[in-house]
C-alpha positions as CSV (number, residue, x, y, z in Angstrom):
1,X,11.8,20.4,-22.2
2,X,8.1,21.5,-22.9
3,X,5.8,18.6,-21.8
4,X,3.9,16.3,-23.9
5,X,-0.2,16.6,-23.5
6,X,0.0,12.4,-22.7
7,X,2.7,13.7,-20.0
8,X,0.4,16.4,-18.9
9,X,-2.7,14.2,-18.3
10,X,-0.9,11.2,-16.8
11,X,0.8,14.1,-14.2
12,X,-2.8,15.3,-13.7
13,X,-4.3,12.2,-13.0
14,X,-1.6,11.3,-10.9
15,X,-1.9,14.7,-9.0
16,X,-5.6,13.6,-9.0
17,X,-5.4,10.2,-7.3
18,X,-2.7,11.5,-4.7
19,X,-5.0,14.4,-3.5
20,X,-7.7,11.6,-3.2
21,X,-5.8,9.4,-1.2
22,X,-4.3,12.0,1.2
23,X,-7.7,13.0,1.5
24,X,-9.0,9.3,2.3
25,X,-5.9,8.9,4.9
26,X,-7.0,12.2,6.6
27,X,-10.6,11.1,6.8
28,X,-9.3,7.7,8.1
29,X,-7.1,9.2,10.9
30,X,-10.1,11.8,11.8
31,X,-12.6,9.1,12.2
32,X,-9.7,7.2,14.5
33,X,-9.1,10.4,16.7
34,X,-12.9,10.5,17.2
35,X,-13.1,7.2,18.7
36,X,-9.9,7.6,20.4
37,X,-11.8,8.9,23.8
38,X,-14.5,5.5,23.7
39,X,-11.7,3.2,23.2
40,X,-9.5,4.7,25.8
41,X,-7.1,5.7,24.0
42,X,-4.9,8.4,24.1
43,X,-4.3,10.9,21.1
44,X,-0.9,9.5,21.1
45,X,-1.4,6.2,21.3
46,X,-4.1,6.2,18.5
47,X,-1.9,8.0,16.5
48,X,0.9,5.2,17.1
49,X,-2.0,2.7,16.0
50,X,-3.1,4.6,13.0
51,X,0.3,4.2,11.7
52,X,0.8,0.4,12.5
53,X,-1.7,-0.7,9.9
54,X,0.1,-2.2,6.7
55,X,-3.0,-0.6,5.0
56,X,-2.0,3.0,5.9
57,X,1.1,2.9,5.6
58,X,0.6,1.1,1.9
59,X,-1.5,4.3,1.0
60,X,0.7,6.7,2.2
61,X,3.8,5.3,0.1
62,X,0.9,5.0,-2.6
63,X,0.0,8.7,-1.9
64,X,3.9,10.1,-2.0
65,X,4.9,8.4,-5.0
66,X,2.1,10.0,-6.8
67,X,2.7,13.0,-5.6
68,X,6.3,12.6,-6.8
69,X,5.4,12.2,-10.4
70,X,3.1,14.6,-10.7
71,X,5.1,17.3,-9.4
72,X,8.6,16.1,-10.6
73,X,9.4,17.5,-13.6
74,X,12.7,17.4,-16.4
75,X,13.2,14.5,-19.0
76,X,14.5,12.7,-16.3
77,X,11.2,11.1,-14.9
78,X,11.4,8.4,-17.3
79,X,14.7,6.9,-16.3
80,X,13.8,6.8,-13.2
81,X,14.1,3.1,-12.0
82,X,10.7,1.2,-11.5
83,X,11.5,-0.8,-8.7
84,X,10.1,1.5,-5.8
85,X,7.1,2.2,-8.1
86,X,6.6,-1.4,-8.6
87,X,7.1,-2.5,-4.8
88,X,4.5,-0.1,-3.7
89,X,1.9,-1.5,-6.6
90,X,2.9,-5.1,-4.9
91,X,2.0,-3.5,-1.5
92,X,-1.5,-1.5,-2.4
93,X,-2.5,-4.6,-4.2
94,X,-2.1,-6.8,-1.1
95,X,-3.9,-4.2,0.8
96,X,-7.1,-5.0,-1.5
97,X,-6.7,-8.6,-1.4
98,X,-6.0,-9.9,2.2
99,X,-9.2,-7.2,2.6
100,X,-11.2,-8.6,0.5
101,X,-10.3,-12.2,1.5
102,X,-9.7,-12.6,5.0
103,X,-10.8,-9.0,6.7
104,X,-13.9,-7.4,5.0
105,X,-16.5,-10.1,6.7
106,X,-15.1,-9.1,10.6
107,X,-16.8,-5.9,10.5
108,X,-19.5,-3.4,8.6
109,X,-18.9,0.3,8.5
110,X,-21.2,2.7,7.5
111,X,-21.1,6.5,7.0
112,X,-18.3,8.1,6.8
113,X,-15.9,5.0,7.9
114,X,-17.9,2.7,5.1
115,X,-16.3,5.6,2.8
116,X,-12.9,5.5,4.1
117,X,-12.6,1.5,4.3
118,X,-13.8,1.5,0.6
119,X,-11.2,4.2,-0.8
120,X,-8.1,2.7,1.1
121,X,-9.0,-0.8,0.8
122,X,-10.4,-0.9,-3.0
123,X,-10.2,2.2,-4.9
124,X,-7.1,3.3,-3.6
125,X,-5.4,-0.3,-5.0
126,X,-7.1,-0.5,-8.2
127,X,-6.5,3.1,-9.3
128,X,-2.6,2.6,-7.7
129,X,-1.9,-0.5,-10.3
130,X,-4.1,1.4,-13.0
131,X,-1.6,4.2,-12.1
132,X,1.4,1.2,-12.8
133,X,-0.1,0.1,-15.5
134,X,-0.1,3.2,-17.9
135,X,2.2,5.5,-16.4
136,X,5.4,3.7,-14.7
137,X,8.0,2.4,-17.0
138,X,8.6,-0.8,-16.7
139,X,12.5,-1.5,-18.2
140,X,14.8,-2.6,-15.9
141,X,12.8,-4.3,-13.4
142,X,14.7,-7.8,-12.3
143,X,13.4,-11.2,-11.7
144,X,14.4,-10.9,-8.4
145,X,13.0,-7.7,-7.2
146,X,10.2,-9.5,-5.6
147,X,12.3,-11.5,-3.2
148,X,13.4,-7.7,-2.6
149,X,10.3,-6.3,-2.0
150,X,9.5,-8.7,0.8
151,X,12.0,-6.6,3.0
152,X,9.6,-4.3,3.9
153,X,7.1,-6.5,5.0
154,X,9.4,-8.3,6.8
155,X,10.3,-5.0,9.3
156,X,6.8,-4.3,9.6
157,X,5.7,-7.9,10.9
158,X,8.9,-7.1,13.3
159,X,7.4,-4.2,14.4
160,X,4.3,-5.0,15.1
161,X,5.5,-7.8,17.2
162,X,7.6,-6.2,19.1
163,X,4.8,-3.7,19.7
164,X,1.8,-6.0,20.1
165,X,4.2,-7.8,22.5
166,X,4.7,-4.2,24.7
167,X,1.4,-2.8,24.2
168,X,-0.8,-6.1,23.7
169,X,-2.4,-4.7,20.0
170,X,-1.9,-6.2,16.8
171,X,-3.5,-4.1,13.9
172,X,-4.4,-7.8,11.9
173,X,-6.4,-11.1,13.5
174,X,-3.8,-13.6,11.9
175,X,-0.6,-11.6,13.0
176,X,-2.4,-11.6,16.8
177,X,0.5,-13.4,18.8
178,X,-1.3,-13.4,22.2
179,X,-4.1,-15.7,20.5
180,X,-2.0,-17.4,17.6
181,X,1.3,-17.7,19.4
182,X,4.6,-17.2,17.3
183,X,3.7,-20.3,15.4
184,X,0.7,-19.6,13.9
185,X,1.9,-16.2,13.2
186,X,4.6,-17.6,11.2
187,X,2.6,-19.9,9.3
188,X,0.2,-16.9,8.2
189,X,3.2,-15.0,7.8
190,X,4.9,-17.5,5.5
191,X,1.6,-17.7,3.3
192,X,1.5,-14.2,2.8
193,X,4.5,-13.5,1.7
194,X,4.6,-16.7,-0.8
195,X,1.2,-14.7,-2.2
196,X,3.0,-11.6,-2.0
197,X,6.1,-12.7,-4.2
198,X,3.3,-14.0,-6.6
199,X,1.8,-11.3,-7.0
200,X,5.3,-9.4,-7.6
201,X,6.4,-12.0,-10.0
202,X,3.2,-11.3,-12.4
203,X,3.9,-7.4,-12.0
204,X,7.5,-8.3,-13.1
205,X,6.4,-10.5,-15.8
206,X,3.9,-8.1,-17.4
207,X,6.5,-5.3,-17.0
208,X,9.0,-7.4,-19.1
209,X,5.5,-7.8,-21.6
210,X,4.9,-4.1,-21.5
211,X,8.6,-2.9,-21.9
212,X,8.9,-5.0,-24.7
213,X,5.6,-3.7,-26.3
214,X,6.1,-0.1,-25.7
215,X,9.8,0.7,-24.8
216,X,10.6,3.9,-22.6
């Protein structure tokens, strides 16, 4: 089936924004290798790191699935189910808020990192729900996928845990166990995931809104 020009440009702009944030992650994990030797660090072990931040691996599910719809192609991409779509707009848009809110005052990049901090932690979120917003179809999605989509959090705090606990680094201040203790990681926990099911209840909401509007 020959492809509309709308299903052209929204392909290319997705093509667009996942070459920009593969970009952006390869920028990130060059400036983190670069350090690696100051900090101590060997190339394994800040490799292990680079991948135990919620924010890169947030961009790099961001960075797949729009890789996926602008290479996939067949009338089938639009019955596709929304729900990993959808999850990963809940994830990205966390990203940019707990930045904005309890991480972008610790530290002030410049160069190069200021540039890589901005794309995963801003641009990278807004142009991912922009992305959601115009492009992903929205029928089907359930009123409780967001209780769903808090599984995946829910490994990763596990992980990081578990790992901070072997290795004594936790990628976030207020999931830091050796200074928080279990308690106060849970109560940070708990309020982040009450935020995050907020935030995929409204995504829910205006998908039901949009499906309704403009059923795929």
């Amino acid at each position: 089936m020959t492809l509309t020009r709308t299903a052209k440009l929204k392909r290319t702009a997705a093509a667009l924004l996942a070459l920009l944030g593969w970009a952006t992650l390869l920028l990130q994990y060059w400036l983190l290798m670069r350090t690696a030797g100051v900090m101590a660090l060997s190339p394994l072990e800040a490799t292990i790191r680079f991948f135990s931040y919620f924010t890169i691996q947030s961009n790099i599910l961001a960075a797949l699935v729009l890789t996926a719809f602008a290479i996939k192609s067949g009338p089938e991409e639009w019955l596709v189910h929304p729900f990993v779509r959808s999850a990963v707009a809940v994830y990205i848009a966390m990203v940019g808020l707990v930045y904005a809110v309890l991480l972008r005052q610790l530290w002030s990049p410049v160069g190069a990192q200021w540039i890589a901090d901005a794309m995963l932690h801003y641009a990278m979120p807004v142009a991912y729900l922009l992305f959601w917003l115009t492009c992903v179809s929205k029928a089907g999605l359930r009123w409780y996928d967001p209780l769903l989509w808090l599984i995946y959090p829910l490994f990763y705090l596990g992980f990081v845990l578990v790992r901070g606990k072997i290795s004594g680094f936790y990628p976030y201040p207020f999931i830091d166990a050796k200074t928080l203790g279990y308690a106060g990681v849970a109560a940070n926990t708990a309020g982040l995931l009450i935020v995050c099911a907020a935030i995929g209840m409204c995504l829910v909401m205006t998908g039901w809104w949009l499906a309704r509007r403009q059923p795929v």
